[in-house]
C-alpha positions in Angstrom: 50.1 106.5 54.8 51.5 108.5 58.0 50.8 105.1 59.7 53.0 103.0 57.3 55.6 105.8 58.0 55.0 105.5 61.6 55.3 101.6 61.7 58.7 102.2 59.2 60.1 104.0 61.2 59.5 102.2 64.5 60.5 98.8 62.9 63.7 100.9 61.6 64.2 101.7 65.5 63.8 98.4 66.8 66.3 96.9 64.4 68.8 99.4 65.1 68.4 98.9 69.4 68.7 94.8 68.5 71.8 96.0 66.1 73.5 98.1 69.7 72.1 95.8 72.1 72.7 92.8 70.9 75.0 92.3 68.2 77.7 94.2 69.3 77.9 93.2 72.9 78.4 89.7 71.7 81.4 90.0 69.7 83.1 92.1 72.2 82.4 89.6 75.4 82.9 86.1 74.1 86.2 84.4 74.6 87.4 84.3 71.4 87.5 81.2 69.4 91.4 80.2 69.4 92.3 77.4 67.3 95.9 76.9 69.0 96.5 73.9 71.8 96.5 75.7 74.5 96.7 79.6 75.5 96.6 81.9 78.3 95.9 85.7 78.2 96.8 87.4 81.4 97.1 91.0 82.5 101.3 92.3 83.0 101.1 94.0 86.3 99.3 91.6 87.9 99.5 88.0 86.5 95.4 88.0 86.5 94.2 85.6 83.7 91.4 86.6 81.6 91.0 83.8 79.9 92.8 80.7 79.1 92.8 76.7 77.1 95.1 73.9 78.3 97.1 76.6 79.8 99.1 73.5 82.3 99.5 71.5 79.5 103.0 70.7 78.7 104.5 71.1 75.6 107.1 72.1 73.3 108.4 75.9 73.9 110.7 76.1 70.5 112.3 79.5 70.6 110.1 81.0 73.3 112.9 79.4 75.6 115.3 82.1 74.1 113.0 84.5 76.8 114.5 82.8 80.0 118.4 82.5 78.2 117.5 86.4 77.6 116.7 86.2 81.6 119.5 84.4 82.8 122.4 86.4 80.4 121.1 90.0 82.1 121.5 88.9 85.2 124.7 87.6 85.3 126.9 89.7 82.0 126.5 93.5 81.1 125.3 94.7 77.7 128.9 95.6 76.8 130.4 92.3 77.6 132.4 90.5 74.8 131.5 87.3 73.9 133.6 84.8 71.8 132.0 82.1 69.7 133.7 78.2 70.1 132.9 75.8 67.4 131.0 73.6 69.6 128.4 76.5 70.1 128.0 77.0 66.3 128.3 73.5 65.9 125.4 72.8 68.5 122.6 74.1 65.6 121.9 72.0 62.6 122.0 75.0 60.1 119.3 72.9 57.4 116.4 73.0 60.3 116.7 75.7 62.4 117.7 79.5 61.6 121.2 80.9 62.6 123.0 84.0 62.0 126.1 82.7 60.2 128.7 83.1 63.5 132.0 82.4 63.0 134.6 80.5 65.1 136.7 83.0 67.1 134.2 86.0 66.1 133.8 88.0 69.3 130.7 89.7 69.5 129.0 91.6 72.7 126.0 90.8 74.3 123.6 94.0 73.6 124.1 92.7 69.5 123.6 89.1 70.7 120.6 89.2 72.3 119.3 91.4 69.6 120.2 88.7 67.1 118.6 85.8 69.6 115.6 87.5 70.2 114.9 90.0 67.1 115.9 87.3 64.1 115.7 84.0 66.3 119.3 83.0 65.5 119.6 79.6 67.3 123.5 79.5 67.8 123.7 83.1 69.7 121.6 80.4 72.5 124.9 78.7 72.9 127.1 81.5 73.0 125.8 83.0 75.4 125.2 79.8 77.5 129.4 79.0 76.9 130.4 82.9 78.1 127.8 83.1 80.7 128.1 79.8 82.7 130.1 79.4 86.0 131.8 76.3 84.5 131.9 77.6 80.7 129.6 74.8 79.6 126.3 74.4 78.1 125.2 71.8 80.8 126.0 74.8 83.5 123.8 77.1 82.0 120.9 74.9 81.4 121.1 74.1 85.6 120.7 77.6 85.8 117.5 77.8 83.5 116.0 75.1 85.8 116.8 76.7 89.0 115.8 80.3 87.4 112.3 78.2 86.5 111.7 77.1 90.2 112.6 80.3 91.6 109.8 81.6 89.4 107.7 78.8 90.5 107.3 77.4 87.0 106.2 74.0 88.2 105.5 72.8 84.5 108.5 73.2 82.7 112.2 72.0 82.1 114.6 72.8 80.3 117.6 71.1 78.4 119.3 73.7 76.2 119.4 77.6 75.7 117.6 78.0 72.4 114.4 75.5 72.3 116.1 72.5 70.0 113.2 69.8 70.5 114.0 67.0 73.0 111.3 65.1 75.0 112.9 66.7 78.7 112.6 70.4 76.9 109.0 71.6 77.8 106.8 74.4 79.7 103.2 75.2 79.7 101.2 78.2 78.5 100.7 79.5 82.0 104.9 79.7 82.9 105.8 81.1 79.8 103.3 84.2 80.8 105.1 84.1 83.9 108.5 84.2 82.4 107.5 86.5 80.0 106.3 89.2 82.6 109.3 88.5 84.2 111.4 89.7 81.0 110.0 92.5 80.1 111.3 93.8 84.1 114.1 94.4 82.3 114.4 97.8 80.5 117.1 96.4 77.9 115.6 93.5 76.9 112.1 95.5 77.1 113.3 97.7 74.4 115.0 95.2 72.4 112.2 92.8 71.9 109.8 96.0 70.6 112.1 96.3 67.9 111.9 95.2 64.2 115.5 96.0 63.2 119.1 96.7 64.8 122.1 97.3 63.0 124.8 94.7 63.7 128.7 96.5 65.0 131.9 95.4 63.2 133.1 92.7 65.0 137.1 91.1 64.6 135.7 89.3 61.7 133.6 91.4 59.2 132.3 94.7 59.0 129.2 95.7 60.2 128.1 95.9 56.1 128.9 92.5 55.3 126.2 91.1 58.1 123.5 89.5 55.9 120.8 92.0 55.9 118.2 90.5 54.2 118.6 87.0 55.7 118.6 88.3 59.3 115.0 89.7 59.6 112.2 89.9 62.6 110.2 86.7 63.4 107.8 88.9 65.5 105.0 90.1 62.7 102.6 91.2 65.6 104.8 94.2 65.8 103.4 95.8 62.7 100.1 95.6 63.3 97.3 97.9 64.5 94.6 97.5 66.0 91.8 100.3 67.8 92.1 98.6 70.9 96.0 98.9 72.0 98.4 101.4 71.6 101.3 99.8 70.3 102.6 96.0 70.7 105.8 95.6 72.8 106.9 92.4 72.5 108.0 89.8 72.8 109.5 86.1 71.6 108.1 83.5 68.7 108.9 79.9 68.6 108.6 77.1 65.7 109.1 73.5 65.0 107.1 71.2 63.9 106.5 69.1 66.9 105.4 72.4 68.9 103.9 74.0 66.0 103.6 77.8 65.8 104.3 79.9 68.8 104.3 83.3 70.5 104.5 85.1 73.7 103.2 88.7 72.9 102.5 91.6 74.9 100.8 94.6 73.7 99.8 98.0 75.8 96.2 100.7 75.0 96.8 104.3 75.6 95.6 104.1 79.2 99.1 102.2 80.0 97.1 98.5 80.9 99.6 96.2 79.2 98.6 92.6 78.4 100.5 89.6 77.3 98.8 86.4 75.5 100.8 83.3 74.7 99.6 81.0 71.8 101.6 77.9 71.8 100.8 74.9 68.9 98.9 77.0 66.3 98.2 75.4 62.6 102.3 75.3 61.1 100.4 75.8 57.2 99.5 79.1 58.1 102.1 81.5 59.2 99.7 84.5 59.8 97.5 82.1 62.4 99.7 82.5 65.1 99.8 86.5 64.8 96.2 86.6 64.5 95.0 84.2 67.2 97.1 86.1 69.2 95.4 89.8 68.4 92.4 88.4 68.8 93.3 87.8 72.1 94.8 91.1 73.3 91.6 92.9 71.6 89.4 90.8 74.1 91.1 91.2 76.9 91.5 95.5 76.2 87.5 94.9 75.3 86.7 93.8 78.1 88.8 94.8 81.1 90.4 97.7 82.1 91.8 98.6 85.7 89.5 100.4 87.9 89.1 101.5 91.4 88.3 98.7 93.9 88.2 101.5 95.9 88.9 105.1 96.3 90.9 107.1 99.3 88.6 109.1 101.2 85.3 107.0 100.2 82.1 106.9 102.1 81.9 104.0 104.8 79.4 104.3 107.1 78.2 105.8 109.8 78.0 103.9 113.3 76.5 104.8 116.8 79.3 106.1 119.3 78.6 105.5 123.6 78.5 108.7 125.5 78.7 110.8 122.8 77.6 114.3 122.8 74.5 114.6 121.4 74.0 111.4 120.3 76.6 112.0 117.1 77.7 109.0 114.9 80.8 108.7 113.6 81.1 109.0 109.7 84.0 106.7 108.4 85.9 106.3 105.4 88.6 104.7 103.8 92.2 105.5 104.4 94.1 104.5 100.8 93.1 103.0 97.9 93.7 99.6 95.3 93.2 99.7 91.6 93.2 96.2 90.0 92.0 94.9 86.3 88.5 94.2 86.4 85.7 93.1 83.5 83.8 95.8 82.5 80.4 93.9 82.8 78.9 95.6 85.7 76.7 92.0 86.9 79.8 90.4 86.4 81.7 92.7 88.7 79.3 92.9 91.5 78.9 89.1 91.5 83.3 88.5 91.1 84.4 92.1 93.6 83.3 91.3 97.1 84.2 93.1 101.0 84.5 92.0 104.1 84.5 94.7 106.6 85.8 94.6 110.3 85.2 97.1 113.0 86.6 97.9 116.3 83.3 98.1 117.5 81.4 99.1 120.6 83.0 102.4 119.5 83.4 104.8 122.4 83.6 108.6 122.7 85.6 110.5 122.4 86.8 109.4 119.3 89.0 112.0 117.0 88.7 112.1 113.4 91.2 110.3 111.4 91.4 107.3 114.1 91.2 104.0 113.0 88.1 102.1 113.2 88.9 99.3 111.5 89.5 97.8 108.0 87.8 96.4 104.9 89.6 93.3 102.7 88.7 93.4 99.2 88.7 90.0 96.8 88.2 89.2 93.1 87.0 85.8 92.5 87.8 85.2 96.1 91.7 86.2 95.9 92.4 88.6 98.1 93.3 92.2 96.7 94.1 94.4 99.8 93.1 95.8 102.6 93.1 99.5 103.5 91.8 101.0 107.1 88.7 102.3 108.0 89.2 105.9 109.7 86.4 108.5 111.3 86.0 111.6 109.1 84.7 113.6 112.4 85.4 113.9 115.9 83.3 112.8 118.7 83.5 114.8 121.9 82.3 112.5 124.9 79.2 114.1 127.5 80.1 115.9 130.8 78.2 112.8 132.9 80.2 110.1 131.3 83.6 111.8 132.0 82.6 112.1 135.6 81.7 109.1 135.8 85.2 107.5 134.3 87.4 110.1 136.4 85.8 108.4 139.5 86.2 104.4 137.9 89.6 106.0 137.3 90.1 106.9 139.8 89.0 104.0 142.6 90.6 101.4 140.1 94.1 103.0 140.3 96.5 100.7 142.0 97.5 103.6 144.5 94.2 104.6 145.2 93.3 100.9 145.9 96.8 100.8 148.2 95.7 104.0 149.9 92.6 102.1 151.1 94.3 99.3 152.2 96.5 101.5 154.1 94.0 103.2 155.5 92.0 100.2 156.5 94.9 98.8 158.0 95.5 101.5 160.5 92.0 102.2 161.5 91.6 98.0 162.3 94.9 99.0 164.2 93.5 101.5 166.3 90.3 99.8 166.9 92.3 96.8 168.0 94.2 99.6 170.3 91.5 100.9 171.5 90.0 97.9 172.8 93.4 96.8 173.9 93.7 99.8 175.9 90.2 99.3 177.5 90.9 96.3 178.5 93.8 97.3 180.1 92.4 100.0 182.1 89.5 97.8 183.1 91.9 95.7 185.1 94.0 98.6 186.2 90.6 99.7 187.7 89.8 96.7 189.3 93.3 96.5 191.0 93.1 99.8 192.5 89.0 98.9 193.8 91.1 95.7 195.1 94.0 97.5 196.7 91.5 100.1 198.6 89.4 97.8 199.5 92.1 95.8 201.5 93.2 98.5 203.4 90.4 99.5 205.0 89.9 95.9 205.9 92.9 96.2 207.6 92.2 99.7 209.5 88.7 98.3 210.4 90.5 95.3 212.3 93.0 97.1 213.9 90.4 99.8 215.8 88.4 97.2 216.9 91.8 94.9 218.8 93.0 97.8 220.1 
């Protein structure tokens, strides 16, 4: 019997580690299985992707366009600018397929309650408005050549763009990938930030209505991701849906966890018979990505580098080094996955030479994830080196005879002692003839006085 209990309670053991070991870790690091053409999940600081489908693919944007009109308005009006609505704007939408907020002709509205109109409720004519009052040349055609140049500046080398709003043409299109892009770029902006992490906004009287007689229940938030909750991020902040039937459902999303790592996923061409897809495909893939990635220390100021063998140092010391700064970067969690994806390559200064004092720099090391380069911080010694008594006797002297004055004062030297050798032997020879000239003249003389006794 204590056996049977024994075996029960081993077999209950073993299912349980299978259960921990097993089960879990496999729902939490699989991609998740995304219906939608094509999407891209990628982190907001950084632009890394986590994961992606047919992310280059070119398709319909819809309403997700309204992100780069949002763009484009902030940088060239103020939130307190007054706009006036032409009939050619309001006349630009076809009211029976695609949803509009009921503008009127003349009505002069400014742009804080436009945007929140465009991008909150998805109003289609505010797209036109806002192109009209915002253009150099007050036309629609001049604001959609600033779209396009706006989208190569941002190196979006996949889309283009042929009105404000997302009305479906064959020249209108982007790709998962730029929309990510764009949509990082948006959310740069603290106005717009705040406005598209908003379900509601009241709408001002305007030279046409009161603010009461706005249609309440008609203008309504197209984002639903906004309301939901999940254990895995704090609180979602954004950002634009999009919906026609040629690009199906759509949405760039962006959602943030308590640690302050904000995401943003875009789902483009998910099934148009559910509405609810689009919202969930898109959790699903903000709850991967805060799964499985968080951002980390590549590495740390102050961490251990080394040690390394210094010439003529006292005692034979080595220099300790560490690392002057730090990088923090998204990373996957999987620890084999992050020692095979985080490599270093270190460079050193090296021989290294005493004396050396601590904090010099040694060198550097480069870090890369996937091979892309993340930074590079410097290499510094963490003690000093004193260099030996021999060794700084011995470079005084090199010093010393390779100075240039020193080297001078030798030729100098040289060249006055080869002059007075050269003197000396000048002047020998001279007084070696002088010699012989006076043995010559004496001789000759008592020639002379010998020859003249003997005559006489």
């Amino acid at each position: 019997m204590i056996y049977l209990k024994r075996l029960s309670a081993a077999f209950f053991l073993l299912v349980l580690l299978i259960f921990f070991q097993i089960g879990l870790p496999a729902f939490a690091d699989e991609v998740p299985d995304i219906k939608a053409e094509a999407f891209i999940l990628m982190d907001m600081e950084t632009g890394e992707v986590l994961c992606e489908k047919s992310a280059d693919q070119k398709r319909s944007p819809a309403s997700t366009t309204k992100i780069l009109t949002s763009i484009i308005a902030l940088e060239r009006a103020g939130l307190d600018t007054e706009m006036t609505a032409s009939q050619t704007a309001i006349n630009s939408v076809d009211i029976y397929n695609y949803v509009t907020a009921g503008i009127k002709h003349g009505e002069i509205i400014k742009m804080k309650s436009l945007l929140e109109l465009m991008m909150i409720t998805s109003a289609n004519e505010v797209g036109f408005i806002i192109a009209e009052n915002v253009s150099p040349d007050g036309t629609v055609a001049g604001f959609v050549r600033l779209m396009n140049q706006k989208a190569a500046e941002l190196s979006l080398t996949g889309s283009h763009f042929t009105n404000p709003c997302g009305l479906e043409d064959p020249d209108h299109y982007s790709t998962a990938r730029d929309l990510a892009i764009l949509g990082r770029e948006a959310m740069k902006y603290d106005a717009l930030r705040e406005i598209v992490g908003r379900t509601e906004f009241t709408m001002p009287d305007t030279n046409f209505r009161k603010s009461e007689d706005w249609n309440a229940g008609y203008l309504t938030f197209t984002n639903r991701l906004l309301t939901s909750r999940s254990k895995y991020y704090s609180q979602v902040t954004g950002i634009k849906t999009g919906y026609t039937d040629p690009a199906g459902r759509c949405l760039v999303a962006s959602a943030i966890n308590p640690e302050g790592m904000e995401l943003i996923s875009v789902v483009l061409g998910a099934d148009i018979e559910n509405p609810n897809v689009v919202f969930e495909e898109s959790q699903r893939l903000l709850e991967y990505g805060f799964a499985n990635y968080s951002v980390q220390d590549v590495v740390k100021d102050g961490e251990y580098a080394g040690r390394a063998e210094v010439a003529d140092a006292v005692d034979a010391e080595r220099v300790e080094m560490i690392t002057q700064g730090g990088i923090r970067y998204i990373l996957p969690l999987d620890s084999e996955r992050l020692s095979r994806e985080l490599t270093s390559e270190k460079t050193l200064n090296e021989p290294f030479k005493a004396p050396i004092e601590k904090g010099q720099v040694l060198g550097n090391i480069e870090y890369f994830y996937k091979g892309k380069s993340l930074g590079t911080v410097s290499i510094i010694a963490n003690n000093s080196i004193e260099k030996t008594t021999i060794a700084q006797i011995r470079d005084k002297y090199m010093e010393i005879v390779g100075d240039e004055r020193f080297i001078l004062g030798l030729k100098i030297a040289g060249g006055v002692i080869l002059f007075l050798i050269i003197l000396r032997f000048v002047i020998k020879i001279i007084s070696r003839r002088s010699g012989r000239r006076r043995r010559y003249s004496s001789y000759s003389s008592k020639r002379k006085n010998v020859k003249f006794r003997k005559f006489r």
